[in-house]
C-alpha positions as CSV (number, residue, x, y, z in Angstrom):
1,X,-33.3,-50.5,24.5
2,X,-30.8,-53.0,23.1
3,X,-30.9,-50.1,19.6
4,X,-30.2,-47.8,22.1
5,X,-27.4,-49.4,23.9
6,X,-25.5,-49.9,20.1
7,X,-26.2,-46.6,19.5
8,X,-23.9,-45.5,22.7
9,X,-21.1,-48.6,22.0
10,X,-20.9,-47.1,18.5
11,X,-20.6,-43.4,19.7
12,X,-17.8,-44.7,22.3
13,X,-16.2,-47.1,19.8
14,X,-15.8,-43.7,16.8
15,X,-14.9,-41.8,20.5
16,X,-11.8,-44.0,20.8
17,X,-11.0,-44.6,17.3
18,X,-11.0,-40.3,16.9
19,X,-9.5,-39.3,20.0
20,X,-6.4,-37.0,19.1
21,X,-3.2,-38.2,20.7
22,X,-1.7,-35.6,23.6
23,X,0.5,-32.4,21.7
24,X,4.0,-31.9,22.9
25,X,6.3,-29.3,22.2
26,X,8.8,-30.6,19.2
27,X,12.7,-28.8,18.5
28,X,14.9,-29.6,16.5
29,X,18.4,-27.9,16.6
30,X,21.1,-27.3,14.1
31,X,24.2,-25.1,13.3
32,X,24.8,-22.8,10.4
33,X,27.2,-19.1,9.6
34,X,26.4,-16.7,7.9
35,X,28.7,-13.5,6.7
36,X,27.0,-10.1,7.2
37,X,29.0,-7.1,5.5
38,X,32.4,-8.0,7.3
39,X,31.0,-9.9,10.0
40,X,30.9,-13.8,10.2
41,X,28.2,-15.0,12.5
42,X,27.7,-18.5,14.0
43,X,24.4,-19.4,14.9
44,X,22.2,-22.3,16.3
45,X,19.1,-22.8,14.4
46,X,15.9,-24.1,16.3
47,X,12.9,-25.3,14.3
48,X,9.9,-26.4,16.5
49,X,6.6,-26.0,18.2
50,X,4.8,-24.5,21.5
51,X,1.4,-25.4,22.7
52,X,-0.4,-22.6,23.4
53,X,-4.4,-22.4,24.9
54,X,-6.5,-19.7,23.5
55,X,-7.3,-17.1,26.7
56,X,-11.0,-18.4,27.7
57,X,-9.7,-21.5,27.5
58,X,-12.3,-24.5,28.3
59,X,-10.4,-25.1,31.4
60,X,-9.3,-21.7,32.2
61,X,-5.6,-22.9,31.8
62,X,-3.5,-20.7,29.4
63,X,0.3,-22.1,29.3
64,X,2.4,-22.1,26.7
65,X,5.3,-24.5,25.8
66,X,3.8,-27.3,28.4
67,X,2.5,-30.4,27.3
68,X,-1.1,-30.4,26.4
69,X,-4.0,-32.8,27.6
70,X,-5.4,-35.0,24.9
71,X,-7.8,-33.0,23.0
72,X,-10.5,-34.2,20.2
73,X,-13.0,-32.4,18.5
74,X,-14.9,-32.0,21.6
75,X,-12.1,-31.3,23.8
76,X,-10.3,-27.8,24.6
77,X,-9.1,-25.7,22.0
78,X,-5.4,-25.3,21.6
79,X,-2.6,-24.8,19.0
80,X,0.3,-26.1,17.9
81,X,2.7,-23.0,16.5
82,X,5.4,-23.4,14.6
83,X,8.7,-21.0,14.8
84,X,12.1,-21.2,13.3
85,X,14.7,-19.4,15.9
86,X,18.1,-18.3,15.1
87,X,20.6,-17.4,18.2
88,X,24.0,-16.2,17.6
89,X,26.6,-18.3,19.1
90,X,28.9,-16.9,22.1
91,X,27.2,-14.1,23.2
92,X,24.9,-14.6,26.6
93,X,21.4,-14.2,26.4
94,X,20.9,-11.1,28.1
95,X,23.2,-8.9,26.0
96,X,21.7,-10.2,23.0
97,X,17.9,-8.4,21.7
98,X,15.2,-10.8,20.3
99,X,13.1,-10.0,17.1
100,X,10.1,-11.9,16.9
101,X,8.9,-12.4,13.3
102,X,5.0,-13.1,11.5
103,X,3.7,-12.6,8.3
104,X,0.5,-11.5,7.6
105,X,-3.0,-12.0,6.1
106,X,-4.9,-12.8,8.3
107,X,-4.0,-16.2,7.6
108,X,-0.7,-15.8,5.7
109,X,2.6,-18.0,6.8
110,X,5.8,-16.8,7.5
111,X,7.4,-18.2,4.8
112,X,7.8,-15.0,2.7
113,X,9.8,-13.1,5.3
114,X,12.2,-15.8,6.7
115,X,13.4,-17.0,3.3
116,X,13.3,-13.3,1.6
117,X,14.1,-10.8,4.7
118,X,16.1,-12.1,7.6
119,X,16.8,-15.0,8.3
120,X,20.5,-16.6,7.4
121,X,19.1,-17.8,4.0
122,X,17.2,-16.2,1.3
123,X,15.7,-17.4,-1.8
124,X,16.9,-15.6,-5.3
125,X,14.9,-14.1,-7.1
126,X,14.7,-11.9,-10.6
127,X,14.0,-8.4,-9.8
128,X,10.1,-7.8,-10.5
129,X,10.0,-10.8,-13.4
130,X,9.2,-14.2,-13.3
131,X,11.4,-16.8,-11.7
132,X,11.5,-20.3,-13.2
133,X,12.8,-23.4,-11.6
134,X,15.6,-24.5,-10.8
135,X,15.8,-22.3,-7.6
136,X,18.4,-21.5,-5.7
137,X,18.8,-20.4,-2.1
138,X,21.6,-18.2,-1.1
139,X,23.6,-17.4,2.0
140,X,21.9,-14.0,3.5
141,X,24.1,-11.1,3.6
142,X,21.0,-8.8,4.8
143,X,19.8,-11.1,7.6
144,X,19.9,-9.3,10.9
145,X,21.8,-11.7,12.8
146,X,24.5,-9.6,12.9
147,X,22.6,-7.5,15.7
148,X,19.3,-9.6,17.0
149,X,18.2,-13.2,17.5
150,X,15.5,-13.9,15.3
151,X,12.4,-16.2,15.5
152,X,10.2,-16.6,13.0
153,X,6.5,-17.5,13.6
154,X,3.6,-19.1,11.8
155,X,-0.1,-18.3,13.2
156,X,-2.4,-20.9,14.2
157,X,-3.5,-22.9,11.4
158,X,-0.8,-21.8,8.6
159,X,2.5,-23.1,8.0
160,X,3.5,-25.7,10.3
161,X,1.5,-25.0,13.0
162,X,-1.8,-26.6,13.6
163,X,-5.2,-26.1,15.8
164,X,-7.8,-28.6,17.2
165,X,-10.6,-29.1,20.0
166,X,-13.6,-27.6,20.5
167,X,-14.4,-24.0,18.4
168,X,-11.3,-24.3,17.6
169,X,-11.7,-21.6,15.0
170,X,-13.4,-19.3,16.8
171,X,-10.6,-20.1,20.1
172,X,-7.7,-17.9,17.3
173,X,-9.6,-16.9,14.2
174,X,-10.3,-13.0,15.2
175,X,-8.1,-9.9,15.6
176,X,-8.1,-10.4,19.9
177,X,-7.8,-14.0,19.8
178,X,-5.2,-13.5,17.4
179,X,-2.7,-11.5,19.9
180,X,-3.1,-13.1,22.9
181,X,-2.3,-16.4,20.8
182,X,0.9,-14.7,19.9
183,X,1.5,-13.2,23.4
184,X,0.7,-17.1,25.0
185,X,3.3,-18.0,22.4
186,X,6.6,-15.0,23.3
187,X,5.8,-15.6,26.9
188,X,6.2,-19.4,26.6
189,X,9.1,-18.7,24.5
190,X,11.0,-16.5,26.7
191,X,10.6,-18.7,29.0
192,X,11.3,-22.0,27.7
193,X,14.6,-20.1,25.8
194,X,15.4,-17.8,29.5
195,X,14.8,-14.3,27.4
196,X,12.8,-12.4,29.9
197,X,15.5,-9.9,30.0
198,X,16.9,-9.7,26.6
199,X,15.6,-6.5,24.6
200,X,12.4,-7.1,22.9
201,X,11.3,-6.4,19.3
202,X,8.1,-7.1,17.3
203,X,8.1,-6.9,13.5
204,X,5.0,-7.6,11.4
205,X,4.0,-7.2,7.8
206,X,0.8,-6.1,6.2
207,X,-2.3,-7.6,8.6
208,X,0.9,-8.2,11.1
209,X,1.3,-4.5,11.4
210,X,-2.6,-4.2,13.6
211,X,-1.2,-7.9,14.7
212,X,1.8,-6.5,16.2
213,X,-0.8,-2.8,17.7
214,X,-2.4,-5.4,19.8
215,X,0.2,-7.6,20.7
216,X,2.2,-4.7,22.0
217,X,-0.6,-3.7,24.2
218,X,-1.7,-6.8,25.4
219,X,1.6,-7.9,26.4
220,X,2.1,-4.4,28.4
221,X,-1.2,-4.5,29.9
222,X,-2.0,-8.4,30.5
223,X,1.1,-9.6,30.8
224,X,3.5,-6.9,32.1
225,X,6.2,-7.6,29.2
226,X,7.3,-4.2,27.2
227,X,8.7,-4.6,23.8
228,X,11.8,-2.0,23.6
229,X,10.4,-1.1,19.9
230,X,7.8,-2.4,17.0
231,X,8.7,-2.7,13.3
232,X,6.1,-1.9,11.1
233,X,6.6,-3.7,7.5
234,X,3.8,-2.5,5.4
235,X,1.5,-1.1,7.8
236,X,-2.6,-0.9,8.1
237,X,-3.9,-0.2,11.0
238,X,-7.2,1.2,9.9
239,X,-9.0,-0.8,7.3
240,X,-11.1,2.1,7.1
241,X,-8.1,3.6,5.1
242,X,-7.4,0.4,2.5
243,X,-7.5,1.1,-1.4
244,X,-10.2,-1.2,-1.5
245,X,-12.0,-0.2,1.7
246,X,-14.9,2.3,0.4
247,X,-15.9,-0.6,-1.8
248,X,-17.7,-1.8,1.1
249,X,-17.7,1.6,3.3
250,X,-19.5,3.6,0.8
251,X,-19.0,7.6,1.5
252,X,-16.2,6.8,2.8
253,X,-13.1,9.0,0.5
254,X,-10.4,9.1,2.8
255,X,-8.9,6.1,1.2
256,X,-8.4,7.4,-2.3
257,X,-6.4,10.4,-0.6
258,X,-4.1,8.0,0.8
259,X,-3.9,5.7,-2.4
260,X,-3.1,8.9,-5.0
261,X,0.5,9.0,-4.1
262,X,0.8,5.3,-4.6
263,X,-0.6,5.1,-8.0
264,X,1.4,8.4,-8.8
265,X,4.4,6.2,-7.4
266,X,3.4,3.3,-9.9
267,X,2.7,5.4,-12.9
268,X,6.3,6.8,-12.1
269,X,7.8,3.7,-12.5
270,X,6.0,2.6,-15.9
271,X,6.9,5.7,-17.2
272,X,3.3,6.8,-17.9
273,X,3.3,10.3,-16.7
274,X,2.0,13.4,-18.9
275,X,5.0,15.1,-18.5
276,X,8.1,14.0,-18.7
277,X,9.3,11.7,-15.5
278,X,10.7,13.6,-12.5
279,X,14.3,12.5,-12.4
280,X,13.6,12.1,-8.6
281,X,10.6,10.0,-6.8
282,X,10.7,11.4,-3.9
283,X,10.1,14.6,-5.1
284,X,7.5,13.8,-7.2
285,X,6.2,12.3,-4.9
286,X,6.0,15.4,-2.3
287,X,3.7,17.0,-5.4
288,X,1.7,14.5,-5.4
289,X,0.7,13.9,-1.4
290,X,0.1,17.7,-1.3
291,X,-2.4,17.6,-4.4
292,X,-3.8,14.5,-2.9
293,X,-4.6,16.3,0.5
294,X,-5.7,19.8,-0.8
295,X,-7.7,20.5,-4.0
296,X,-8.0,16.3,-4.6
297,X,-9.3,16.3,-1.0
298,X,-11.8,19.0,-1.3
299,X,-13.4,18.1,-4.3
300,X,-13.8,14.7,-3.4
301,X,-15.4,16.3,0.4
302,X,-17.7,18.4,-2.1
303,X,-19.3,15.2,-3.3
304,X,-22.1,15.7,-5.6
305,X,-21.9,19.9,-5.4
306,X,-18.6,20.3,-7.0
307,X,-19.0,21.6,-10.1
308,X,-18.1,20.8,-14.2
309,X,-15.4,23.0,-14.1
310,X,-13.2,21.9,-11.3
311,X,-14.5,18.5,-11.6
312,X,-12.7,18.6,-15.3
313,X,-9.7,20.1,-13.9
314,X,-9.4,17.8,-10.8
315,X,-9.8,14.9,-13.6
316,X,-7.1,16.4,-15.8
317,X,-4.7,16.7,-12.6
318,X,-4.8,13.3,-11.9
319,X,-4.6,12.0,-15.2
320,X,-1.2,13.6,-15.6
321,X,-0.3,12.3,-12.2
322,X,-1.7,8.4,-12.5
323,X,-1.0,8.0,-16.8
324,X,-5.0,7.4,-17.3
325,X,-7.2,9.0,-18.9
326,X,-9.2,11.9,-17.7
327,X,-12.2,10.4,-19.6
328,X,-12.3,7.4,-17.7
329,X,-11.3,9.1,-14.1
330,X,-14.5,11.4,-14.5
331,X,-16.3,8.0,-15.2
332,X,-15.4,6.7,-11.9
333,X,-16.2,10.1,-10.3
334,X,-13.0,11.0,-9.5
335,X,-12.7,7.7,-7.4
336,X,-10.4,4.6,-8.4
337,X,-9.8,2.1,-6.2
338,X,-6.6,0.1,-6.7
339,X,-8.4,-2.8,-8.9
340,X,-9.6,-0.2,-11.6
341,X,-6.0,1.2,-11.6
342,X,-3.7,-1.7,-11.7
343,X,-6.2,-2.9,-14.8
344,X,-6.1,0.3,-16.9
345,X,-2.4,1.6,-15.8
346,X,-0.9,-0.4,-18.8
347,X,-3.9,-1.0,-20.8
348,X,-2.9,-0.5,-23.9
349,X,-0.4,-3.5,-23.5
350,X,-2.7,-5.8,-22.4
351,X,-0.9,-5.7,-18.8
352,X,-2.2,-5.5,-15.1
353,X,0.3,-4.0,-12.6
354,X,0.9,-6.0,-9.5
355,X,-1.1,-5.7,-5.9
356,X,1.6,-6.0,-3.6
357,X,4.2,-4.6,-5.7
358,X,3.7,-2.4,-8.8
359,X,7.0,-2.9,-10.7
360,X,5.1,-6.1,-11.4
361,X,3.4,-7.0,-15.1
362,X,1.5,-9.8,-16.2
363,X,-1.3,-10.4,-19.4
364,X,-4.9,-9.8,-18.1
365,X,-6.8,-12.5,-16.7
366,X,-9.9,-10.8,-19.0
367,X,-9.4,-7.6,-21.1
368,X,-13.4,-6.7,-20.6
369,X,-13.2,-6.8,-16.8
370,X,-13.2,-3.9,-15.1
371,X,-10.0,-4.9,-12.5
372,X,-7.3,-7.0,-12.9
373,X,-8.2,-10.1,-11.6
374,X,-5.0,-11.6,-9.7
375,X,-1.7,-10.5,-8.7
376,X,1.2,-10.7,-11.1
377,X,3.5,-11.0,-8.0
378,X,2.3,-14.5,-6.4
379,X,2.4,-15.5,-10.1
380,X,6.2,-14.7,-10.5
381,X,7.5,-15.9,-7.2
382,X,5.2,-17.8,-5.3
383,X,6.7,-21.5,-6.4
384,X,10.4,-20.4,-6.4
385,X,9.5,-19.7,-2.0
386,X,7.4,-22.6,-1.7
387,X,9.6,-25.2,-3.5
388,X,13.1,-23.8,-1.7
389,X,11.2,-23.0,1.9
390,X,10.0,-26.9,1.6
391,X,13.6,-28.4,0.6
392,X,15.1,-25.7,3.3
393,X,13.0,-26.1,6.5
394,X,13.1,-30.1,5.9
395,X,17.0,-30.6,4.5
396,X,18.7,-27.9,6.7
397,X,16.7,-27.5,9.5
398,X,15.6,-30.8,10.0
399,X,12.0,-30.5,10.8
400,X,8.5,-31.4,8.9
401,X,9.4,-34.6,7.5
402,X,5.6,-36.2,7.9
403,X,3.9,-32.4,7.9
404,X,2.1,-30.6,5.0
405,X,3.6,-26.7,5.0
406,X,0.4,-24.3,4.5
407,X,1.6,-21.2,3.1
408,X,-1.6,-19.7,3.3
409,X,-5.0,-20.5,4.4
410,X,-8.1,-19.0,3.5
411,X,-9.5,-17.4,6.8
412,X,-11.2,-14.0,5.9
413,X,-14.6,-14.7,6.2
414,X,-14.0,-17.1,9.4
415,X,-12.3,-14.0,10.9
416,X,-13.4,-12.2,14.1
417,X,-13.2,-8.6,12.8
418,X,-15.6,-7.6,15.8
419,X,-14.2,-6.6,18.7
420,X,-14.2,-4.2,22.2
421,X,-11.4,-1.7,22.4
422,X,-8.5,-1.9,24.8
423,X,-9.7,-1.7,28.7
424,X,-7.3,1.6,28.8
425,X,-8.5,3.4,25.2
426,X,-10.2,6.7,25.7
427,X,-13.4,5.7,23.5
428,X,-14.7,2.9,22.2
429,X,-15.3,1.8,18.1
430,X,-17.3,-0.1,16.5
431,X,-17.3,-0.9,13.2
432,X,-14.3,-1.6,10.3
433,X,-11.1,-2.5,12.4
434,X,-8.8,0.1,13.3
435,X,-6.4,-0.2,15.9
436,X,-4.8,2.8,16.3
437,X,-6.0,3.1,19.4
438,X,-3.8,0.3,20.6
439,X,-1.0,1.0,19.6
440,X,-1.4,4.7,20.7
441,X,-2.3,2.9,24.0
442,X,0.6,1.0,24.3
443,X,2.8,4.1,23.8
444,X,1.3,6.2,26.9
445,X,1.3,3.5,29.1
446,X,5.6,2.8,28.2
447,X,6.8,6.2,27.0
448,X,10.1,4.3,25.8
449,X,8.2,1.9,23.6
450,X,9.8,2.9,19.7
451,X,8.2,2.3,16.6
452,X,9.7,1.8,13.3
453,X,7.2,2.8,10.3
454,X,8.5,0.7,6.8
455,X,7.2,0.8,3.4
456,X,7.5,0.7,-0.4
457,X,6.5,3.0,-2.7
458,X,5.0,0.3,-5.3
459,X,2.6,-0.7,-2.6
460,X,-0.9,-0.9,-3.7
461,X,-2.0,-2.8,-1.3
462,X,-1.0,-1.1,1.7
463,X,0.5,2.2,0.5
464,X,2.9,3.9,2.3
465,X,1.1,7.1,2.6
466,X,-1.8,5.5,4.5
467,X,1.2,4.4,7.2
468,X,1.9,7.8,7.5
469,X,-1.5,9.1,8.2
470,X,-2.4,6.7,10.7
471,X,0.6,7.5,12.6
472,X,0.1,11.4,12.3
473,X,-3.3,10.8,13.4
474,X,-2.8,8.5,16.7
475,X,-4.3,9.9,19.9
476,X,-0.8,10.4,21.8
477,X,0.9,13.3,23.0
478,X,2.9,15.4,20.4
479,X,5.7,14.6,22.7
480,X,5.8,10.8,21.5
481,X,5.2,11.7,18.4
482,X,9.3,12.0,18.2
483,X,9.4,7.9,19.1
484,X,7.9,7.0,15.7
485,X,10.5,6.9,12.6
486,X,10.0,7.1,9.2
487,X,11.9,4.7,6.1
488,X,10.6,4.2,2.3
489,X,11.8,2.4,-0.5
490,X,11.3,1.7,-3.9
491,X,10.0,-1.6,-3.2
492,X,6.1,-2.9,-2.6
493,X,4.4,-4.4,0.0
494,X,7.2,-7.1,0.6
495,X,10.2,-4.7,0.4
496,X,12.7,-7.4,0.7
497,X,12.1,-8.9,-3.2
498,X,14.2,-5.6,-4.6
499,X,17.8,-6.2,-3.0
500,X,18.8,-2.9,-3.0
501,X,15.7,-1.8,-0.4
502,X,16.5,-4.9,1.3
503,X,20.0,-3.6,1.8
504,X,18.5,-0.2,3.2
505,X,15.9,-1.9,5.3
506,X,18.6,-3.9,6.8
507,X,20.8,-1.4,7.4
508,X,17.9,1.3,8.9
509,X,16.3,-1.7,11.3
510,X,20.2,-2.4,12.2
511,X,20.8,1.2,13.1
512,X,17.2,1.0,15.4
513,X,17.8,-1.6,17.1
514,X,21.0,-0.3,18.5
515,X,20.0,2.7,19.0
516,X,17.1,1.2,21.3
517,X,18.0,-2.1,23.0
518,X,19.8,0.1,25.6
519,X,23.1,-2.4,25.9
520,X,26.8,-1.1,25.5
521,X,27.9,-1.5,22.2
């Protein structure tokens, strides 16, 4: 008895000594200008936190932006999220659109789009080469002050923000659990900041394109908040479709249909055609996406009937398209996922092409492998981000003094890929995500909701001619078919590290926002 009775005072004393002290909300403000083209803006600068509760919360209670109850490992789930907001100074809330801002992954930070894309400050960088220290950070002249507010976002567990309690993984690790995080979070927001009426925006990159298909339904259909428009950054919204998707789907060949033109984009670049290089992309590029979806197509549907004969010609086709050899095409049987390409593109120099963006060279990790084995683009800018978002967020903005920054964290195989389709989708699917069907959703049920379809043709990752199958393959009436809009650039995956395409994407998501936040200009 008396064991027993330690046993409990030693369970209540670690109980005590572990407990997690209550969350609040934290802000810090600040004031900053920027010049945009011709136009000086002043702006107030908030860095801070919400606390959000996942939906089927312990105690049923989701609020954002309230103080939280005391929570240890065995008490409720809830985050801590992290945003940087930027509000231009002198202009009342209601005549002034809000863009809310998230990176991907899953479990990517923001970091990458707020000090490269739109915010008042962007990091310099050498144009597809390495960048070596000492970095500098440069006033913005592509930030999109000059026509929205902007708030930036890290997802539960990267970046500044933080989880805890009970499950807590399992509370916002998963593609539902995921939105309704991020609508707890713009609800709270709007109103702890009084922008229920201010036009609405959502922009996403890569695994915040899906992030952004939910979120748009969810907050229409849960939450009765419509978003005046969604700004695709490098969309997937079928992983059924990715470069590297058959891998595990085998059978599957749709996704070397949609990878061809990207390839064809990359050889393009490296100068590693057959024939002499189209003076054009885009042209070339029309070439390509109509082999791709014909005779590519066919033989590929054809599977083990097609015969020697076309088989050697489809080989030869692609060889002059993608600058590798026919031999080693009809080796992979026709097939090559993005790995096998970005390793025997430059070959012959000893150099993988970059993931996320093409343009990008680095030595092979091991000449015998068959893939490259990293990214040459995370190698070449990674620490010039990290090392100038860290001195930024902390010297200028004034927040994260005591806190660790996590760019990234490693969440894939914690993810909760599983899930039901949306209460008002016309079927239901199981299997590899794809979440067209929200975002088709989301447009029948607002007619006015516009979307914004972005992406570079150095992509390998998410090419740009995936984007635009999905979205000529969403169950919606031709009619709204007219809402979505088209822009490519010859960029990758994160358009913004070639300045010219950030110049055009600035411009073209200028020019949509004004064209759909319905205010008097």
């Amino acid at each position: 008895m008396k064991l027993c009775l330690a046993c409990l005072a030693s369970v209540a004393l670690t109980s005590v000594a572990t407990a997690a002290p209550p969350w609040t909300a934290r802000s810090v403000a600040s004031e900053g200008v920027v010049t945009i083209g011709a136009q000086r803006v002043e702006y107030r600068a908030v860095a801070g936190t919400l606390i959000i509760r996942p939906r089927d919360g312990a105690d049923g209670a989701v609020r954002a932006g309230a103080e939280a109850a005391s929570a240890d490992a065995n008490g409720p789930a809830e985050a801590s999220m992290f945003y940087a907001a930027y509000f231009k100074k002198g202009v009342p809330a209601a005549e002034r659109p809000i863009l809310f801002v998230y990176g991907g992954g899953p479990g990517v930070s923001t970091i990458w789009l707020h000090m490269g894309s739109f915010g008042p400050r962007r990091v310099a960088t050498k144009d597809a080469a390495h960048t070596s220290a000492p970095y500098k950070l440069v006033e913005n002249p592509y930030s999109l002050l000059d026509v929205t507010d902007v708030v930036f976002i890290d997802a539960p567990g990267t970046g500044f923000s933080e989880i805890r309690g009970r499950d807590k993984e399992r509370a916002f690790y998963g593609v539902d659990a995921d939105a309704h995080a991020f609508a707890e979070f713009i609800t709270g927001f709007l109103s702890k900041y009084g922008r229920w009426s201010s036009p609405k925006y959502l922009s996403g990159e890569s695994y915040g394109t899906p992030r952004s298909a939910v979120l748009a339904n969810v907050l229409a259909g849960e939450y009765n908040v419509d978003v005046n428009g969604v700004i695709m950054l490098s969309q997937i919204l079928n992983y059924d479709l990715g470069a590297g998707a058959s891998e595990f789907n085998p059978g599957t060949d749709q996704p070397y249909i949609v990878a061809l033109p990207a390839y064809a984009a990359a050889a393009w670049y490296h100068n590693r055609l057959a024939a002499p290089r189209p003076e054009k992309l885009e042209t070339f590029l029309r070439e390509v996406e109509q082999f791709a979806t014909t005779d590519y197509a066919l033989a590929l549907q054809a599977g083990s009937l097609l015969d020697d004969g076309r088989r050697a010609a489809v080989a030869k086709r692609m060889s002059e398209f993608l600058g590798v050899p026919a031999d080693y095409i009809l080796e992979s049987d026709l097939r090559l996922d993005a790995r096998q390409f970005r390793k025997m593109l430059l070959d012959d120099q000893d150099l993988s092409i970059g993931d996320i963006d093409a343009r990008f060279t680095g030595p092979h990790m091991d000449p015998l492998a068959k893939g490259a084995g990293y990214d040459p683009v995370f190698a070449s800018i990674g620490s010039a981000y990290v090392a100038s978002f860290n001195d930024y967020v902390r010297g200028t903005l004034g927040f994260g003094e005591d806190l660790t920054y996590k760019v990234g964290i490693d969440v894939i195989l914690q993810w909760k890929w599983e899930r039901e389709q949306p209460a008002n989708a016309p079927t239901r699917v199981f299997g590899i995500v794809n979440v067209m069907p929200d975002l088709a959703s989301a447009m029948k049920a607002n007619p006015e909701l516009k979307v914004m379809v972005n992406g570079g043709y150095f992509d390998l990752s998410t090419s740009y001619f995936q984007g635009w199958y999905e979205m000529h393959h969403l169950q919606i009436p031709k009619s709204l078919q007219g809402n979505i809009e088209y822009h490519y650039y010859a960029s990758g995956h994160m358009i913004f590290l070639h300045e010219p395409s950030l110049k055009e994407l600035h411009a073209n998501m200028a020019d949509f926002i004004r064209r759909t936040d319905n205010l008097k200009h």
